[in-house]
Legacy VTK file of the C-alpha trace (Angstrom):
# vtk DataFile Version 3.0
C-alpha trace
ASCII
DATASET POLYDATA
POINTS 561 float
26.576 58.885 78.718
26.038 61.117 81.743
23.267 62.519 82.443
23.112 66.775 80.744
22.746 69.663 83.250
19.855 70.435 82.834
18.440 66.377 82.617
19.993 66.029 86.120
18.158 69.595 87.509
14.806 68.324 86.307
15.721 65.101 87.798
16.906 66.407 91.676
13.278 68.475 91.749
11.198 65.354 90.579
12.757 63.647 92.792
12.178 66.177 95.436
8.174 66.230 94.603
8.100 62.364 94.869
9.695 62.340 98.668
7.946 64.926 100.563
10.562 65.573 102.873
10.205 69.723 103.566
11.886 69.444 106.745
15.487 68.366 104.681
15.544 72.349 103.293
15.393 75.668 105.008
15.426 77.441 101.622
15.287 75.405 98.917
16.136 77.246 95.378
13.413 77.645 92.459
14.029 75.022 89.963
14.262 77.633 87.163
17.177 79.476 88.851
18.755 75.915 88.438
17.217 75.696 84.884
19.137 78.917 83.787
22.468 78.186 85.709
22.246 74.389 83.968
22.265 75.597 80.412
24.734 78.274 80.933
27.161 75.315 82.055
26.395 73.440 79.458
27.369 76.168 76.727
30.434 76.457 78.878
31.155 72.881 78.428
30.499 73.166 74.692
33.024 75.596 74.074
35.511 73.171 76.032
35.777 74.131 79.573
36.829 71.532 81.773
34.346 70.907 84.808
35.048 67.848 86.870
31.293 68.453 88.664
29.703 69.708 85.727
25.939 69.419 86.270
26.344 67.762 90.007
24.052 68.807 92.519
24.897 70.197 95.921
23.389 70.765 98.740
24.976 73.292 101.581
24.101 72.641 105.351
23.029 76.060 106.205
25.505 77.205 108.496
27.640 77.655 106.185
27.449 80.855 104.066
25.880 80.888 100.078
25.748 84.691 98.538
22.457 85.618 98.357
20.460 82.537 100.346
19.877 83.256 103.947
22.174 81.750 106.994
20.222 81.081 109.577
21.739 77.754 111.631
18.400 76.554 111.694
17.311 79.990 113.861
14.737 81.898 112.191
16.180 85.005 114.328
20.004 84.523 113.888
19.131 84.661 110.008
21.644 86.928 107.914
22.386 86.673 104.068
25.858 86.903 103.539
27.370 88.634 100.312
30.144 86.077 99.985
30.161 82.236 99.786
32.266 80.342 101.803
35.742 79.380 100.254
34.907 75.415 100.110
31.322 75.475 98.364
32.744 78.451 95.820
35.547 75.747 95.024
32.794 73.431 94.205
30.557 75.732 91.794
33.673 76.744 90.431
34.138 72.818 89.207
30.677 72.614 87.758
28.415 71.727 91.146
25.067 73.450 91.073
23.553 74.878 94.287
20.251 73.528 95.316
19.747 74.828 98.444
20.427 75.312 102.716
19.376 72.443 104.543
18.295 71.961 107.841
20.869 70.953 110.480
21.105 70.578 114.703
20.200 74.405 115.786
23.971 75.981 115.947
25.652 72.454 114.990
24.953 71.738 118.401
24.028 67.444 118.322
24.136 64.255 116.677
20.738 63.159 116.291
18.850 65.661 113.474
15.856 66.363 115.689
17.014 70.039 117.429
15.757 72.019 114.948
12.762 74.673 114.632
12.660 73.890 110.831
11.452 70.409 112.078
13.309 66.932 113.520
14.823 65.467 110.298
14.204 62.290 109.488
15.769 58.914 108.251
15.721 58.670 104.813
14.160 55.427 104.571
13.157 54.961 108.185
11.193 57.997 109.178
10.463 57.074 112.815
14.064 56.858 113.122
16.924 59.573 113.778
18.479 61.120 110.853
21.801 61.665 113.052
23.280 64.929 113.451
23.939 68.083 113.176
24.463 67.630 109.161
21.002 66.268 109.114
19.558 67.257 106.192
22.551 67.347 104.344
23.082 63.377 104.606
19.297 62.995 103.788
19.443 65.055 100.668
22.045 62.699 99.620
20.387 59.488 100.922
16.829 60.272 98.850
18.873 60.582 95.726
18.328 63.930 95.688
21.531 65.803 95.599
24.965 64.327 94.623
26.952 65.768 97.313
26.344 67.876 100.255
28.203 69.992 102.875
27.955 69.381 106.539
29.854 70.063 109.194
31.697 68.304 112.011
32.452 69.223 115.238
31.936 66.408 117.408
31.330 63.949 114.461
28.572 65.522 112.506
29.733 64.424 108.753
29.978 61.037 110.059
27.081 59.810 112.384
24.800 60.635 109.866
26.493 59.343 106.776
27.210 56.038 109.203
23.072 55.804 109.554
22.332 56.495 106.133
25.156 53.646 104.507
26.769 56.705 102.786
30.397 58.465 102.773
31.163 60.705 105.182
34.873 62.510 104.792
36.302 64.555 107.926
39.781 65.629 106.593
42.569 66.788 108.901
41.304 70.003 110.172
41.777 72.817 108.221
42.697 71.559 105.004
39.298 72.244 103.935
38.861 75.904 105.237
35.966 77.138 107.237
35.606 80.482 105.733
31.978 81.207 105.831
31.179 78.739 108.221
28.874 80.446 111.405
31.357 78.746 114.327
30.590 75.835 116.977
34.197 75.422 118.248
35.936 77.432 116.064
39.015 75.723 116.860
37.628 72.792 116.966
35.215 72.683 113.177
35.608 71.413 109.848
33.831 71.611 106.980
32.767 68.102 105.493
31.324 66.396 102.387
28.702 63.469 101.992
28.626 61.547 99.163
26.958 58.023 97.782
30.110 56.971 97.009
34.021 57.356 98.088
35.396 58.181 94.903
33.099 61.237 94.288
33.328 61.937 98.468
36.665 61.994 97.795
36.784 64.057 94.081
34.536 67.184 96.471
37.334 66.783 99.061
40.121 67.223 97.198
38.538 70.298 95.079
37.478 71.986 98.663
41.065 71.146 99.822
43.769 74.232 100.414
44.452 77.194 102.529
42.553 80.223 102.488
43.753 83.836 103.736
40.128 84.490 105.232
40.556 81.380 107.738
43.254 81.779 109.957
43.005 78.171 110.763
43.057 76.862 107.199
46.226 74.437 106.054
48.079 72.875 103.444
49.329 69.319 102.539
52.423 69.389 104.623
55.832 68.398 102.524
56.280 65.156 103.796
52.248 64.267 104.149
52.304 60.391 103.857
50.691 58.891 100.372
50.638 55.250 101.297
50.541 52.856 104.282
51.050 49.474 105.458
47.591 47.585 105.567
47.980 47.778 109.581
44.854 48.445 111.680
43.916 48.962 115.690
40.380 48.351 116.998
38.956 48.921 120.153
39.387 45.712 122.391
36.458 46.642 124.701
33.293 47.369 122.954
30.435 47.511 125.147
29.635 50.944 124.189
27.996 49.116 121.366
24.805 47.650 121.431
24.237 44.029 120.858
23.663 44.279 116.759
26.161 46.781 116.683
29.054 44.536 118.155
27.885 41.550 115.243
28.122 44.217 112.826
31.721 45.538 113.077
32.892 41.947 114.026
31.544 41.323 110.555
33.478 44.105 109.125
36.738 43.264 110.699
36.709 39.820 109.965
35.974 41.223 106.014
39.105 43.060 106.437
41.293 40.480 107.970
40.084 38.043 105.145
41.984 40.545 102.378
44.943 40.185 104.359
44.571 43.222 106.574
46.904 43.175 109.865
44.484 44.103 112.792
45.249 44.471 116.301
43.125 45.293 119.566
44.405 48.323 121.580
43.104 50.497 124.687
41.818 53.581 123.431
40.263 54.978 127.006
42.549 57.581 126.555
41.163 58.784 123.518
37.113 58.066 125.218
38.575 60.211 128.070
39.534 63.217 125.671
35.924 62.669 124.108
34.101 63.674 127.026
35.788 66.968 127.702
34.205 68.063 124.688
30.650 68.692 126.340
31.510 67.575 129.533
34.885 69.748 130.089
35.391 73.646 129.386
36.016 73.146 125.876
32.240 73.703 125.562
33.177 77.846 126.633
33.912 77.362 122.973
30.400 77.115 121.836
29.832 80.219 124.146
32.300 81.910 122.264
30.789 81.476 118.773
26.570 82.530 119.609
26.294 83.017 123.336
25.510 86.144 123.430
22.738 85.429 121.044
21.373 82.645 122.798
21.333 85.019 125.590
18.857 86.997 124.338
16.350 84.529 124.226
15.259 84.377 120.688
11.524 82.307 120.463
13.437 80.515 117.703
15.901 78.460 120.332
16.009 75.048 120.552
15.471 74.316 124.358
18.268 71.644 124.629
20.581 73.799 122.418
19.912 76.931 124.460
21.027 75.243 127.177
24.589 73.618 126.495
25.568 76.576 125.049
24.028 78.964 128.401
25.398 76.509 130.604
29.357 77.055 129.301
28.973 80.944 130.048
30.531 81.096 133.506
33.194 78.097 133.064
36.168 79.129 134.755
38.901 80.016 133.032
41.431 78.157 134.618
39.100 75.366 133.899
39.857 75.778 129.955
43.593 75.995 130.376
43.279 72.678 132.355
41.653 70.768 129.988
44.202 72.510 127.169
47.052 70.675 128.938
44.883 67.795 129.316
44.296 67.206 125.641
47.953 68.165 124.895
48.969 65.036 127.136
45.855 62.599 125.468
47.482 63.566 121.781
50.858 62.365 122.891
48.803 59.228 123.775
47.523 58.714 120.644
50.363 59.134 118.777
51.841 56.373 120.233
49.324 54.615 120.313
48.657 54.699 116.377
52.563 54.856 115.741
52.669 51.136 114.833
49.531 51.168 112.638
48.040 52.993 109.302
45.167 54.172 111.776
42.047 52.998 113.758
39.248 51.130 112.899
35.931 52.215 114.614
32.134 52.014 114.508
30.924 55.096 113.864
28.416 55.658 116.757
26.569 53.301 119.546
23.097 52.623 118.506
20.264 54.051 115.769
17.877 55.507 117.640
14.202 56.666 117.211
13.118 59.976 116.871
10.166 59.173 120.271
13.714 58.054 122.205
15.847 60.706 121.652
12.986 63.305 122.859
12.509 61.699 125.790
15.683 61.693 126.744
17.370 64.323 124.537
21.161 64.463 125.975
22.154 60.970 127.212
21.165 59.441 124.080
23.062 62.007 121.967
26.203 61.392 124.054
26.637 58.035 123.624
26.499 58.817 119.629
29.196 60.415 119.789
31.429 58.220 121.742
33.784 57.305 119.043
33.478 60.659 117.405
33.793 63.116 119.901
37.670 63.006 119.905
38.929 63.171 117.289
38.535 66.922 116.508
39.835 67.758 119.824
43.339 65.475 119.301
43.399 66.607 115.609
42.840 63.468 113.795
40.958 62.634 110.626
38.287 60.013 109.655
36.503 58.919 106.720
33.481 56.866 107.359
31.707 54.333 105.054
29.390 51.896 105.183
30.378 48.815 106.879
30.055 45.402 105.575
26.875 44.372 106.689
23.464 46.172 107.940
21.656 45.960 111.582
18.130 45.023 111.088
17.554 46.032 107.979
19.472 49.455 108.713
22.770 50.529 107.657
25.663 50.070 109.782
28.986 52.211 110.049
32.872 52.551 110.263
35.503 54.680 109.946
39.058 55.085 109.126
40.786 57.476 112.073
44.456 58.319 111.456
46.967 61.081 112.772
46.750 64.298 111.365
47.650 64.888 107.525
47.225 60.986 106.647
43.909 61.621 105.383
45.352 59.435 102.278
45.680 56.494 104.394
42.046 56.312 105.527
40.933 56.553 101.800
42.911 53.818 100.895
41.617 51.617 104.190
37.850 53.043 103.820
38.408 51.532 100.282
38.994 48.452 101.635
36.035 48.599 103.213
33.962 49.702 100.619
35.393 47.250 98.043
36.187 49.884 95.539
39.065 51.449 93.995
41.313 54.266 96.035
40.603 57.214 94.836
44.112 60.610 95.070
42.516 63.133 98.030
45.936 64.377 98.527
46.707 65.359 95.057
50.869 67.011 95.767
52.618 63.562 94.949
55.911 63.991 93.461
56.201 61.037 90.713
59.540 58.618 90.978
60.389 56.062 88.533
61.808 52.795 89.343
64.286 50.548 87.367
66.031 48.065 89.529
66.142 46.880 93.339
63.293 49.962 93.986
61.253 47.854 92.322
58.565 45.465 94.218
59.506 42.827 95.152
63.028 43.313 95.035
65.379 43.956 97.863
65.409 47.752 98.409
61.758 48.557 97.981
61.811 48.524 101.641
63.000 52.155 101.673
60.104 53.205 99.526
57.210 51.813 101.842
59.545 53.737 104.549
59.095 57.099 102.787
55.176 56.486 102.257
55.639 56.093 98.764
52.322 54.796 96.552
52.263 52.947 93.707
51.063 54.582 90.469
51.427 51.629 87.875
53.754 50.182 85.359
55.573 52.223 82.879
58.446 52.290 79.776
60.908 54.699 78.953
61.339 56.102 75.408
63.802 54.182 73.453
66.219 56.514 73.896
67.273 54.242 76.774
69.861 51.227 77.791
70.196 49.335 80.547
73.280 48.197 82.494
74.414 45.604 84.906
76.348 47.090 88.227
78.868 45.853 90.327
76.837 47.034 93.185
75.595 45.157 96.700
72.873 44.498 96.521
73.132 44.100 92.838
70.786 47.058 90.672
70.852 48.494 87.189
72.073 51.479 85.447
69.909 53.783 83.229
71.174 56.403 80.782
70.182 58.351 78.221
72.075 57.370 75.096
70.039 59.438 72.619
66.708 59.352 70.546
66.379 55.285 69.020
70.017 54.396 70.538
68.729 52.433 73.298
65.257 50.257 74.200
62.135 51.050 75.997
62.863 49.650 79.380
60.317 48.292 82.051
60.064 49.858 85.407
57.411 51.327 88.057
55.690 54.718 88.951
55.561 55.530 92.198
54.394 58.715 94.146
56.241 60.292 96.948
56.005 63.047 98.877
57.990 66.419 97.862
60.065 65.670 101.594
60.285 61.926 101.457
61.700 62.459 97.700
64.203 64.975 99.284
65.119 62.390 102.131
65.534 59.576 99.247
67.881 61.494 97.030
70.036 62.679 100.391
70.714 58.963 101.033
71.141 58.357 97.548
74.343 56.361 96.963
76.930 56.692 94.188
76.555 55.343 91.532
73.114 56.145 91.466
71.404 59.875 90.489
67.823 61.459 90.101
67.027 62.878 86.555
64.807 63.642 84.073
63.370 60.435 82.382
61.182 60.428 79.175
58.612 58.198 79.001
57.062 55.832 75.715
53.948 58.179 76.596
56.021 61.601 75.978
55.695 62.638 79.646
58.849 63.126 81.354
59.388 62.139 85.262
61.925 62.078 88.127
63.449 58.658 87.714
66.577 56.806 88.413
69.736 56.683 86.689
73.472 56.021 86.845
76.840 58.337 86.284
77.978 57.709 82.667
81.698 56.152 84.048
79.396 53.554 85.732
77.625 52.730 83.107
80.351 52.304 80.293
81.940 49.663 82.803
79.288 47.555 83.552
77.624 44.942 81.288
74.716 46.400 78.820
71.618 44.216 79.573
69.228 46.731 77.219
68.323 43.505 75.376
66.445 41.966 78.346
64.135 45.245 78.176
63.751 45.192 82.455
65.948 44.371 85.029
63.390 41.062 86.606
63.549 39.936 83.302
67.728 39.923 83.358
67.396 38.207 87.151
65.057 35.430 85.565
67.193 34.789 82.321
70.807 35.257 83.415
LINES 1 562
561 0 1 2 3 4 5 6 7 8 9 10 11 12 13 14 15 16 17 18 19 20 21 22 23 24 25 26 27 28 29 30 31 32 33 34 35 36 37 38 39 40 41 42 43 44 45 46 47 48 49 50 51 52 53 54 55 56 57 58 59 60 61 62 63 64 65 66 67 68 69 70 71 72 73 74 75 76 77 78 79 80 81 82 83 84 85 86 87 88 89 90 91 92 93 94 95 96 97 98 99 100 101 102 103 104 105 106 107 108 109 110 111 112 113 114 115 116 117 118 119 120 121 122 123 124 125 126 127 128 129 130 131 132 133 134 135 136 137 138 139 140 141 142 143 144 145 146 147 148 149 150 151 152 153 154 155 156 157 158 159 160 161 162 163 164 165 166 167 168 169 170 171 172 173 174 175 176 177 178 179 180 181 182 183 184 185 186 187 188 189 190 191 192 193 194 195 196 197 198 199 200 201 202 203 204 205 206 207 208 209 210 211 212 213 214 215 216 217 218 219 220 221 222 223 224 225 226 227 228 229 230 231 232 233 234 235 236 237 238 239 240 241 242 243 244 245 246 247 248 249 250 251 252 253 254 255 256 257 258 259 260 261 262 263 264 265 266 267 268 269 270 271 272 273 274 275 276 277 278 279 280 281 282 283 284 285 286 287 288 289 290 291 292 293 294 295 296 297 298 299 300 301 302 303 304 305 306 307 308 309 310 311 312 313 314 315 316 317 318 319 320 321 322 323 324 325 326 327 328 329 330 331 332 333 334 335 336 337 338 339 340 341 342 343 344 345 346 347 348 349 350 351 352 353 354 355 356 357 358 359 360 361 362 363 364 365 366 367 368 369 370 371 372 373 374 375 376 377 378 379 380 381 382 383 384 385 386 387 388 389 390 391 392 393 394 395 396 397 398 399 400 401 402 403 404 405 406 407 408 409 410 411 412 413 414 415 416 417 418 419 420 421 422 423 424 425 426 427 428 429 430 431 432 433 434 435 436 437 438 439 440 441 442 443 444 445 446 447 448 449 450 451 452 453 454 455 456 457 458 459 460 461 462 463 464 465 466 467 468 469 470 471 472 473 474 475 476 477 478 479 480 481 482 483 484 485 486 487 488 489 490 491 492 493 494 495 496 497 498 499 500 501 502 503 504 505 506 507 508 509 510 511 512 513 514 515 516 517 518 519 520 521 522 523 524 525 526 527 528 529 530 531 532 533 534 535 536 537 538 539 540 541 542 543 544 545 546 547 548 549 550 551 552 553 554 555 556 557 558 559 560
């Protein structure tokens, strides 16, 4: 049995007591404000309400905006309370999550290493002399200690993922603006995306989906497009030069990769400079005017409350030429053609996460070299719209965790679940949740000769199935040879064998507008009751072919006849 409400509040705030970590929160809630909003769930659930989060605790990086709590972006003097709470973490109280508090995060968003913040440097869960990673600090902690169940960060330049990558827990960094940043206090506004941790992929992934959808209040915010892609073909890229990596890095992912390639996973080394060369325009270029844009003329003002290295990127990008902008605009325009080629033959690219785990000692002594080369594989992919899921990889570095992600094009967020499953040895879990299902009968089926056209389209496999008996099979004169469904009437036919499959709503209008006669798209009932797009055949086609109902599938016809 899962663990009640209100078990699982007492449980978080124990847990908190027992760690000691005050530097993870910036305003942490009173456990009997949790107490209360625990046992009015549960009544809720009594009377039947269905909750998919019920009793789940969440933790909200605190630049992004909870009614009533304070937003400060870890600056005591930037600190409003907003009335409203952003569109994403609403989504998730809405589905039963419980609010525990703001935690502590990179002063603005602004770095990957956890340590830039007035509130206090974060640090590693288990390794305390170590970096937490950044700017989603405490967020990734809270989830780390065992303390909350998931956790909102944020990631601009790969903030959900170098810390989930330190701490051996999920990271997801969907295609940006499918989870909208409503409420979010902006770093690049163009450039952000809201992001959830999570111990594990399948609950990363159950957050992600609920936060997922447009919202009127963010201009930016998008939907599943029609033909988003639901399945791929087990085909992965990797760097071919690696020496950003240190030494136990390099053994680490080699380890990974050759996990991967043992389950039968297609991998291939490519260049990505271009993509490294589109990373370092992020701080390096005038996309940083960006960060200007959002709290410059704060930062301006010289609040005591600054971060010294924050204050400073973001001071520094105030009199970037315009021109400047524009040019690196057209230069990112020309690295995303790159990478679409580039990925075009694969499902997406494998990569570790960042360089190196640092110590806390290192990073202040040298506060912005160190922080760069963390985000060396991250820094891109925000700028040439593509989205990531990071997991733990298959081994740890000296007793610390190690790791990867999944990068694809934009809108095959699907595809990096299903390869960060791989990775993670566990079952893929639906983020993109618009699949239209197909059922299959004859040579659509696996395995036989035009199932080729389905892995074209994207399509995923949802499992086995049987249709009602009010079903019979036929035999037609076809090339290549395929069977005939049709409806004959309540207990006039068979339950016949076939496969689910889910396509997209525009690769299911693609299939049926290359659909060839005899064949048709209707209505089928299954044994279960439910009723589903499947295949059939014109009635004239049927009544002159040979009725093979008795054989119950058409494999089982191939084998026997």
């Amino acid at each position: 049995m899962p663990e009640s409400p209100t078990t699982r509040v007492a449980a978080a705030y124990q847990r908190i007591a027992e760690v000691d970590r005050p530097e993870v929160w910036i305003t942490l809630r009173p456990q009997s404000e949790l107490d209360a909003e625990a046992r009015a769930l549960e009544r809720r659930l009594a009377d039947g309400a269905e909750l998919p989060l019920a009793g789940l605790l969440l933790a909200v990086k605190d630049n992004v905006d909870v009614a009533g709590l304070p937003t400060t972006a870890a600056c005591p003097e930037f600190a409003y309370t907003p009335t409203e709470t952003a569109s994403a973490v609403r989504r998730l109280t809405d589905a039963g999550a419980l609010i525990l508090g703001k935690t502590n995060l990179d002063q603005f968003a602004t770095g990957l290493v956890g340590s830039r913040s007035p509130y206090g440097a974060v640090r590693h869960a288990e390794h305390p002399e170590m970096v937490s990673g950044g700017s989603s600090s405490g967020s990734a902690v809270a989830v780390a200690l065992g303390i909350a169940d998931i956790a909102i960060g944020t990631d601009t330049a790969g903030s959900g993922r170098v810390p989930a990558a330190f701490h051996g827990i999920v990271g997801i960094k969907a295609s940006l603006g499918i989870i909208p940043a409503h409420g979010v206090v902006p770093a690049c506004a163009d450039y952000d995306a809201v992001t959830v941790f999570a111990g594990t992929l399948d609950l990363a992934v159950t957050a992600a989906a609920i936060m997922a959808g447009p919202d009127a209040r963010d201009p930016r915010s998008r939907t599943w497009p029609a033909d988003v892609p639901l399945a791929g073909t087990r085909k992965l890229a990797i760097p071919h030069d690696l020496s950003p990596l240190s030494t136990e890095y390099r053994a680490a992912f080699a380890e990974t990769v050759a996990a991967l390639r043992n389950q039968g996973i297609q991998i291939t080394e490519v260049d990505i400079t271009p993509l490294l060369d589109a990373a370092r325009l992020l701080y390096d270029g005038a996309i940083v005017a960006e960060r200007y844009a959002a709290v410059g003329e704060f930062v301006d003002k010289g609040a005591k409350g600054l971060d010294k290295t924050v204050a400073g990127i973001i001071s520094a990008a105030k009199h970037l030429d315009a021109h400047a902008f524009a040019t690196d605009l057209d230069t990112l325009a020309n690295i995303r053609a790159q990478a679409e080629a580039l990925l075009a033959d694969y499902d997406g690219l494998l990569l570790p996460t960042t360089t190196e785990h640092p110590t806390i000692a290192a990073v202040q002594a040298d506060p912005l070299t160190i922080n760069r080369r963390l985000g060396t594989y991250t820094n891109f992919c925000n700028l040439l719209d593509l989205a990531a899921v990071a997991v733990p990889g298959a081994t740890t570095t000296d007793g610390l965790p190690f790791g990867v992600m999944v990068v694809v094009p934009t809108f095959a967020d699907q595809i990096a679940v299903d390869l960060a499953a791989l990775v993670t040895g566990t079952p893929a879990p639906l983020l993109v949740t618009t699949g239209v299902p197909l059922a299959v009968f004859g040579a659509h089926l696996r395995g036989q000769p035009l199932h080729w056209q389905l892995e074209d389209l994207g399509a995923r496999f949802a499992g086995e199935i049987t249709t009602s008996d009010a079903y019979r099979l036929t035999a037609l004169d076809t090339t290549p040879p395929k069977p005939g469904l049709v409806r004959h009437g309540d207990g006039l036919g068979a339950p016949i064998a076939g496969e689910l499959f889910l396509l997209s709503p525009g690769a299911l209008g693609r299939f049926l507008a290359d659909l060839p006669a005899p064949m048709a798209l209707t209505s089928i009932e299954l044994s279960d009751g439910t009723t589903v797009v499947g295949f059939a055949c014109t009635y004239d086609a049927a009544v002159a072919a040979t009725d093979i109902t008795r054989y119950g599938s058409w494999p089982r016809y191939l084998r026997e006849h």
